[in-house]
Structures are given as structure tokens and as C-alpha cells.
C-alpha positions as CSV (number, residue, x, y, z in Angstrom):
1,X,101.4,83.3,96.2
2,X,104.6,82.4,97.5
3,X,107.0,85.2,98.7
4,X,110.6,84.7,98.5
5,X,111.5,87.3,100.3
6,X,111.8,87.6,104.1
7,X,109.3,89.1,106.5
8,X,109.6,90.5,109.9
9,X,106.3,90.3,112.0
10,X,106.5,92.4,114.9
11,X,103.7,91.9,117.8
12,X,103.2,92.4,121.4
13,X,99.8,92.1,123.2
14,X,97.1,92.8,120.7
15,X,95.6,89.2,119.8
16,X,92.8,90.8,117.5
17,X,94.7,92.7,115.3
18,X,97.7,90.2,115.2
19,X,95.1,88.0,114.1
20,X,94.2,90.0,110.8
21,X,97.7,91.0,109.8
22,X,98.7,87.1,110.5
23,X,96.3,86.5,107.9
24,X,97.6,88.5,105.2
25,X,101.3,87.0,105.9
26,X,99.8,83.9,105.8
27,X,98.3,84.4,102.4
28,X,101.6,86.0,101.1
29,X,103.1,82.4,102.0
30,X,106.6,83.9,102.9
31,X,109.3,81.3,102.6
32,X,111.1,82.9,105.7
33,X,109.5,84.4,108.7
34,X,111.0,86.1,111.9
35,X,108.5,86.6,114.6
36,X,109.4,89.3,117.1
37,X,107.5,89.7,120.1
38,X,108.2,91.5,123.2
39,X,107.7,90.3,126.8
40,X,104.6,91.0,129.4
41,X,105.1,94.3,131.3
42,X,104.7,94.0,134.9
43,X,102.9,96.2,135.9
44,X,99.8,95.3,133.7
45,X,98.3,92.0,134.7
46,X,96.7,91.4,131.6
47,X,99.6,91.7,129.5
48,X,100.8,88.4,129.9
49,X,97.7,86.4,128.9
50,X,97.2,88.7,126.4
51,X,100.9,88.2,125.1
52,X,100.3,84.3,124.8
53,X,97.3,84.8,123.1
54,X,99.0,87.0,120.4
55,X,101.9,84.6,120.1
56,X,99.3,81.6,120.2
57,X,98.0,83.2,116.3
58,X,101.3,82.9,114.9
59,X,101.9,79.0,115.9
60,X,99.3,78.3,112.8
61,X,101.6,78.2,110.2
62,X,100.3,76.0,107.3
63,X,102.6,76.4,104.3
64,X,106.5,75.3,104.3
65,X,108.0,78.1,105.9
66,X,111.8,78.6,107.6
67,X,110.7,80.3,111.0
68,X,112.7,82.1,113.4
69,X,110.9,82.8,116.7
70,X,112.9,86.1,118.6
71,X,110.4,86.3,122.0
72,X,111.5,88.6,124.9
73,X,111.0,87.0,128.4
74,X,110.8,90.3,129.7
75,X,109.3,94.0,128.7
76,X,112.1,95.4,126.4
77,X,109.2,98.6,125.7
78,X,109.5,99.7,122.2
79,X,112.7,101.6,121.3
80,X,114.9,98.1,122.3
81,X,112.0,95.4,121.3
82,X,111.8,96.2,117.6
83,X,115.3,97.8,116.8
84,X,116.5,94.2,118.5
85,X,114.4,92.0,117.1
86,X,114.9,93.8,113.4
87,X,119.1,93.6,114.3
88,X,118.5,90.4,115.3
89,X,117.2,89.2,111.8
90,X,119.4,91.1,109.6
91,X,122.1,89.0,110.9
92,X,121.0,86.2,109.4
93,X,119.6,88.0,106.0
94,X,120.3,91.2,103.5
95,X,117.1,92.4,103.4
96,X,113.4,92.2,104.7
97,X,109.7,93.4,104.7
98,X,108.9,94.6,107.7
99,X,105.3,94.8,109.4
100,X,103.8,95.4,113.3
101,X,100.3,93.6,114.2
102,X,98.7,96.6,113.7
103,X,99.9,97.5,110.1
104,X,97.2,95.4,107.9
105,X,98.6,95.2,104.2
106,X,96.6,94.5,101.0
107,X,98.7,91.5,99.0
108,X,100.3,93.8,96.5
109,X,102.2,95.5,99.3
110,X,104.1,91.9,99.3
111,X,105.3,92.1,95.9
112,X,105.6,96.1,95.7
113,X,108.1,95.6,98.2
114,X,109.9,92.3,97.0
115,X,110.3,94.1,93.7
116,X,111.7,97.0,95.2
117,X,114.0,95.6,97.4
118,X,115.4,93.9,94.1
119,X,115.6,96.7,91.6
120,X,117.4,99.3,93.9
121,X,119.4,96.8,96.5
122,X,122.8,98.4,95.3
123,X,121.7,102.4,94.7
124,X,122.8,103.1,98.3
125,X,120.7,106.5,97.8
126,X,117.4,104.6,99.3
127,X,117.0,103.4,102.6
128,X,113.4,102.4,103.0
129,X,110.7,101.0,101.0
130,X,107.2,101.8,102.7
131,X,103.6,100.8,101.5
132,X,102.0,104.2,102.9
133,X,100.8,107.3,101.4
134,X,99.3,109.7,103.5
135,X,98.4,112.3,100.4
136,X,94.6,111.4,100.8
137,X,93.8,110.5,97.1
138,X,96.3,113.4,95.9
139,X,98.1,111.3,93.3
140,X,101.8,112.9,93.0
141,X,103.2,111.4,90.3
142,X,102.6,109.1,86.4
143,X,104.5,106.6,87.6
144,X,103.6,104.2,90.4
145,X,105.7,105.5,93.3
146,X,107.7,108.9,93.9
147,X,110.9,109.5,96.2
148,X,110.3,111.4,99.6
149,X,112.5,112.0,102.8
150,X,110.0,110.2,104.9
151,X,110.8,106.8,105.9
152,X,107.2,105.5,107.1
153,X,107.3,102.4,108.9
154,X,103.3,101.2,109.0
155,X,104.3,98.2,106.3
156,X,107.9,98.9,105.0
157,X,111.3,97.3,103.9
158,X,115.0,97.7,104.0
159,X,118.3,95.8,103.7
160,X,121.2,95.6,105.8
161,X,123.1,97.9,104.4
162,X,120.9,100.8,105.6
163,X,119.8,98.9,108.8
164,X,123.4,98.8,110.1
165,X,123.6,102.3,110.1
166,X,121.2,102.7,112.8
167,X,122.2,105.6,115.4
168,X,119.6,104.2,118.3
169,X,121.1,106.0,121.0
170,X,121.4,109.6,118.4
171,X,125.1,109.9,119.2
172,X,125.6,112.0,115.8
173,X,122.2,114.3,116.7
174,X,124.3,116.8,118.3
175,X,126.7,117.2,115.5
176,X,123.8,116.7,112.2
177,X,121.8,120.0,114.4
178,X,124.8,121.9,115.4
179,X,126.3,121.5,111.4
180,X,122.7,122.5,110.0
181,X,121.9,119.1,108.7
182,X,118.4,119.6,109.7
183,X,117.9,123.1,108.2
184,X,118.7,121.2,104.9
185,X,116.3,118.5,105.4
186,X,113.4,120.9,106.6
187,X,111.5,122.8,104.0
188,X,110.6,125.3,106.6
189,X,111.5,127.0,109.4
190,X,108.5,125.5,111.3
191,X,109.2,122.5,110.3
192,X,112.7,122.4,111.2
193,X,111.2,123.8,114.9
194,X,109.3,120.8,114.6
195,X,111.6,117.7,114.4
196,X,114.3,119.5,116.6
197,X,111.9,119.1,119.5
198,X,111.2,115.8,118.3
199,X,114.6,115.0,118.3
200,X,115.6,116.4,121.3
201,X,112.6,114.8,123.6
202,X,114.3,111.7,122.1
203,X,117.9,112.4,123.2
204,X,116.8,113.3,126.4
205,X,115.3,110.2,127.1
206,X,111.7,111.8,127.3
207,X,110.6,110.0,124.5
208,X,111.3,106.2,124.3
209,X,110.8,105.3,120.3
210,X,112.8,103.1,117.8
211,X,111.2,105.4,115.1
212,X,113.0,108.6,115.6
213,X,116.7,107.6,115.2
214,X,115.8,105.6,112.6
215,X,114.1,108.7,111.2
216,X,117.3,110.5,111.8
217,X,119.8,107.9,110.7
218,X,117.8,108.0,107.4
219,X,118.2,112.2,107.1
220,X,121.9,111.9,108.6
221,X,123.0,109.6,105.2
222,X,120.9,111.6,102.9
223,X,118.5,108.3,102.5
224,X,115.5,108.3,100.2
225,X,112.2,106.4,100.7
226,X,110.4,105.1,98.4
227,X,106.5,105.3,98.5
228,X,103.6,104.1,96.5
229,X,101.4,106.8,94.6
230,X,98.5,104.8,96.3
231,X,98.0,103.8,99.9
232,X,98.9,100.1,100.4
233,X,98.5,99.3,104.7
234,X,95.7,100.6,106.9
235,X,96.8,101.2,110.7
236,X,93.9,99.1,112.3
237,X,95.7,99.2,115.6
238,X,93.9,103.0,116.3
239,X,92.7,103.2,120.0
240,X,92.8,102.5,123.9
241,X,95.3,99.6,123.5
242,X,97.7,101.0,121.4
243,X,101.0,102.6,122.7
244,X,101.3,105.6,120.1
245,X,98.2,105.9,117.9
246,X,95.2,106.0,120.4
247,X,93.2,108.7,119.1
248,X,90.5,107.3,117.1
249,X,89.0,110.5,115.4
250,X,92.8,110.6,113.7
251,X,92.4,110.5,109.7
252,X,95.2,108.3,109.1
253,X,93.1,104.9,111.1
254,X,92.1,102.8,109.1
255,X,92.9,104.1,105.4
256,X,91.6,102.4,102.7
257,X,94.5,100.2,100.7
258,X,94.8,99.8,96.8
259,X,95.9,97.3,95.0
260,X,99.6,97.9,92.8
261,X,100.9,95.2,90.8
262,X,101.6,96.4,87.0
263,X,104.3,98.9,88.4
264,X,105.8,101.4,86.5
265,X,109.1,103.0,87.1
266,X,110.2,106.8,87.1
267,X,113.2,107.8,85.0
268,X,114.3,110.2,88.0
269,X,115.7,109.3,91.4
270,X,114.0,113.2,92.9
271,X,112.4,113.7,96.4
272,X,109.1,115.0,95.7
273,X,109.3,117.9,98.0
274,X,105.5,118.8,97.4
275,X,104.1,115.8,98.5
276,X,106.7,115.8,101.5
277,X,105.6,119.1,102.4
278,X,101.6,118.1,102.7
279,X,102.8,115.5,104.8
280,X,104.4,117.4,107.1
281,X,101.3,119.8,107.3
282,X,98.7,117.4,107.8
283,X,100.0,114.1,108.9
284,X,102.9,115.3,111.5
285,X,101.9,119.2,112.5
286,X,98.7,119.9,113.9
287,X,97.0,121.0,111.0
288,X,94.3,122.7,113.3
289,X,94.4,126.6,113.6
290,X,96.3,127.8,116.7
291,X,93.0,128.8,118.2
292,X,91.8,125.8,118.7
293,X,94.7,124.2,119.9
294,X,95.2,126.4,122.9
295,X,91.4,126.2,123.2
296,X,91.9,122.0,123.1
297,X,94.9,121.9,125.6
298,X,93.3,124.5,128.3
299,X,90.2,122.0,127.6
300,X,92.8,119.0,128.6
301,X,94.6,120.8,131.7
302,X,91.1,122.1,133.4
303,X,89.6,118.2,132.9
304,X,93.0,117.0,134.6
305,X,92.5,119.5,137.4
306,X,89.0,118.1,137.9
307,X,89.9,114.7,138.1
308,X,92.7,115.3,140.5
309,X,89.9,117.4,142.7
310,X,87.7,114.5,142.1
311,X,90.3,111.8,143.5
312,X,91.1,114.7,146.5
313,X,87.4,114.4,147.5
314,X,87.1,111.0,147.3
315,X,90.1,110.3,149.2
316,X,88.8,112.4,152.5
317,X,84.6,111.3,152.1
């Protein structure tokens, strides 16, 4: 296999998974390859043995290959590492497949995505291309993908032409809530609850995340993503040393991928709003009854009250 196409590997400090992913790029044979890795942080010691040992994996490439190495000296964190290092590439190329060390595709993804990036690089109505499906064996559709209004972003693609669009810093938040532009992306009122919190933590600064105004720069131009009717990349990356996905028990770690080659088109460029509105009930809101979750966060608080007592009496004996 040989991938014309461009890929964006994204790592940091996780050597094993990096390791696997690398694999699968390596087996895709991508004629061009940007590497993107952030710098150590300072305040973990390990980080920066851990960083050359990630970067270290990637040095093995075997097959003729044009690579572009983008390595911060210093800790960007995530919001500035990856929108950089993705800005950084598109100025050099229209359009990419996109993957982070912890996003391990199967090989079809390679050529779902090149395909895809060829057949709809001038219908300005889709923005991403992603190789998830988070409907749990629920197939939504005849054909071999459907339309949604989530852009996920464990194994994707884009162009430039959406990329450049990118509001990191939200400036337009303010007017897309206040104009109702998120009331006419939500298909509840829950939901709509849901991402203006989101949304907000983000404009605030409490939340630090490339992934959220790129989420919103794809709602603010009306942006369509494509997905497969089959799951394509397992998140291997689940637990301690990850930086958003650490809880293990979650049913999204470690899906199993299928393989899509023959692909077959749909006549109709329509969000499925069904399969959008699962997703939103059982990957993003806590799908467990509200019982349970004030039962799990009084469990949280009293265990944080007990350490800190624990650390008071260890202090003073």
C-alpha cells in the first residue's frame, strides 16, 4: 500500500501507544508525513525521557517518504500543540489525514479517508472526514457512511479550506449563542444546556482544548462530517497517562475497527439526526440515571475530604 495522501501524526509522551499507531502509518506507506510533537512539561520529570522515546519510534521510517518533523522545545499543552502543528502543515498542503498516538486505525481507514477527501474536496458543505462510529453496532444507513454534525477527531481528515476557518480563541461564541446558532444545532433543550457549558468553560479559559473551537468552528459554518457506518480507529490511549480519556471502564476504549474498502455512496448530502442524537445520549451526556450520578459525585467529594484529612494527619504525626 502506498498512500498518496498526506498524514499528520500527532504524539507527545506515550512511547507504547505511538509505537502501535506508527505501525499502522508505516504500513499505509504515506508518501508525505508531518510529525508533530510537543515539548516535555516541566513539572513532570519523566516527560522528557519519555518524549525522546516517543520521537525515537518515528525515526524508523523505511519506505521513501517526504518528512516534515514540527517538534516543540517547550510544553505548548494541547489547545496550541496540535491546532499549530495541524496550521503548520496545511501551509504546505490542501488537505490531510489526521491521527494522535493514541488513535490506532485499521488500514481501510487510509483509503476511506483518501477517497473522501477526493470525492467531496470542492462541496464546501463538509468539513471533516472521521473514521469513528460510536453507534455500537447500530448500523444507520445502506450505504457505507452517513452525514452527522459531529466532527470526531480519534482518526479524521480535512482540507484547508475548512482548517483556515479555525476560531481557536471562540471570538464568534458570543455572537453564534446570543443569535441562537446553537439552539439550531441542538436537537434538545438538554443538549443545547449541554455544549453551552462546554463552550463557555472553554471561553473562559477553564478548559484548555483544541477540540472545542474546532467543534464550534464546524457548527458556526454549518459543516457536515462524514462518518463511516462501521467503526474504523480504536482509542488505545484509555487510562492514567492520558490527558482527556483516563477512565478505563469507558465503552468507547478500545472499540473494535472493521474493515471498509468497496464503498458505496449515498445519493443525499442529509445529517442523520438519529444517529446524532444516540451520540449525544450515550457517548457525550452521562447516560447514567441522575441518581446515581449524585450518588457517584458525593462518593468523589467525601473520598477527597478523606484524603485531604489523611495528608492533615500525616503532616502533624
Amino acid at each position: 500500500m502506498s498512500l498518496h495522501t498526506p498524514v499528520i501524526f500527532l504524539i507527545f509522551n506515550r512511547p507504547n501507544v505511538t509505537k502501535q499507531v506508527f505501525d499502522k502509518i508505516a504500513q499505509a506507506r504515506p508518501k508525505t508525513l508531518f510529525i508533530v510533537s510537543d515539548g516535555p512539561r516541566t513539572n513532570h520529570k519523566e516527560d522528557q525521557a519519555l518524549v525522546q522515546a516517543s520521537r525515537a519510534i518515528v525515526d524508523r521510517i523505511d519506505w521513501p517518504c517526504d518528512v516534515h518533523r514540527d517538534y516543540a522545545t517547550e510544553n505548548l499543552g494541547c489547545k496550541y500543540r496540535v491546532s499549530s502543528g495541524i496550521t503548520n502543515a496545511f501551509d504546505q498542503v490542501d488537505r490531510a489525514i489526521l491521527i494522535e498516538d493514541d488513535c490506532l486505525p485499521n488500514l481501510s481507514f487510509f483509503t476511506f479517508c483518501q477517497d473522501l477527501l477526493e470525492r467531496y474536496q470542492h462541496d464546501d458543505r463538509i468539513t471533516v472526514i472521521s473514521g469513528n462510529n460510536f453507534q455500537f453496532g447500530r448500523s444507520r444507513t445502506p450505504y457505507s457512511y452517513y452525514f452527522s454534525k459531529y466532527p470526531h477527531c480519534w482518526g479524521w481528515a480535512t482540507w484547508r479550506r475548512a482548517w483556515q476557518k479555525l476560531d481557536l480563541e471562540m471570538k464568534r461564541w458570543p455572537e453564534f449563542r446570543d443569535s441562537g446558532g446553537l439552539k439550531a444545532v441542538a436537537d434538545s433543550n438538554t443538549e443545547e444546556d449541554y455544549w453551552t457549558k462546554v463552550f463557555e468553560g472553554q471561553f473562559s479559559g477553564q478548559i484548555n482544548s483544541w477540540g472545542y473551537p474546532w467543534l464550534l468552528t464546524c457548527w458556526s459554518q454549518s459543516g457536515l462530517t462524514i462518518l463511516p457506518d462501521v467503526n474504523l480507529v480504536s482509542n488505545v490511549g484509555f487510562g492514567s497517562g492520558a490527558t482527556h480519556t483516563t477512565a478505563t471502564e469507558s465503552r468507547l476504549a478500545n472499540l473494535r475497527t472493521f474493515e471498509l474498502y468497496d464503498i458505496q455512496h449515498p445519493p443525499l448530502v442529509v445529517r442523520n439526526q438519529i444517529a446524532d442524537q444516540f451520540t449525544y445520549s450515550h457517548v457525550f451526556r452521562d447516560p447514567r440515571p441522575r441518581i446515581v450520578r449524585w450518588a457517584s459525585k458525593i462518593g468523589k467529594t467525601l473520598q477527597r475530604m478523606e484524603n485531604a484529612t489523611s495528608r492533615v494527619f500525616r503532616r502533624s504525626a
